[in-house]
N, C-alpha and C positions, 0 to 999 in steps of 0.2 A: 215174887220174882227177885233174884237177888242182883245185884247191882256189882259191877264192876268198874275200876276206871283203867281208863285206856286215855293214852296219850299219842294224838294225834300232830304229825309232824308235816306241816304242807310243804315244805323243803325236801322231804323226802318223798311224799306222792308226788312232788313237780318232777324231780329224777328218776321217777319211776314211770312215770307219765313217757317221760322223752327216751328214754330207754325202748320202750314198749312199742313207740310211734316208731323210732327209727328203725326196730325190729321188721315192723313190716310194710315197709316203704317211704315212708312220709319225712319231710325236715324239717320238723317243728322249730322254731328260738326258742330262748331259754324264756323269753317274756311269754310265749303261748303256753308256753308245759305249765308257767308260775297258774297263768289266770286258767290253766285246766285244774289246776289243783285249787285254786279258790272256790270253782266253781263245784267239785267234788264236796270241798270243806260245810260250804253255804247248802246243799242239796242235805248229804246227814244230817246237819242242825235240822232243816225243811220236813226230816222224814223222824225227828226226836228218835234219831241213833243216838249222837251227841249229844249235848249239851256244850256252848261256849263258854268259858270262864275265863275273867282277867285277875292275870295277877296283880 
């Protein structure tokens, strides 16, 4: 299997997140979009899509 890295940016799924929500009804904060996208972030790790790494 070969291996790629992909950088994952939760700043940018949280704006993508409330982009998306507003699109079809909904008024999420910006504190919801943030902890939808943690929760996206934490699920990949959960399903070894990603891997976390600190720099």
């Amino acid at each position: 299997m070969r291996e790629t890295e992909l950088f994952i940016d939760t700043e940018e799924i949280a704006e993508f997140f409330y982009r998306e929500l507003i699109k079809r009804g909904f008024t999420p904060t910006e504190l919801e979009s943030e902890e939808l996208a943690d929760i996206t972030f934490d699920y990949l790790i959960s399903k070894c899509i990603i891997e976390e790494w600190d720099e």
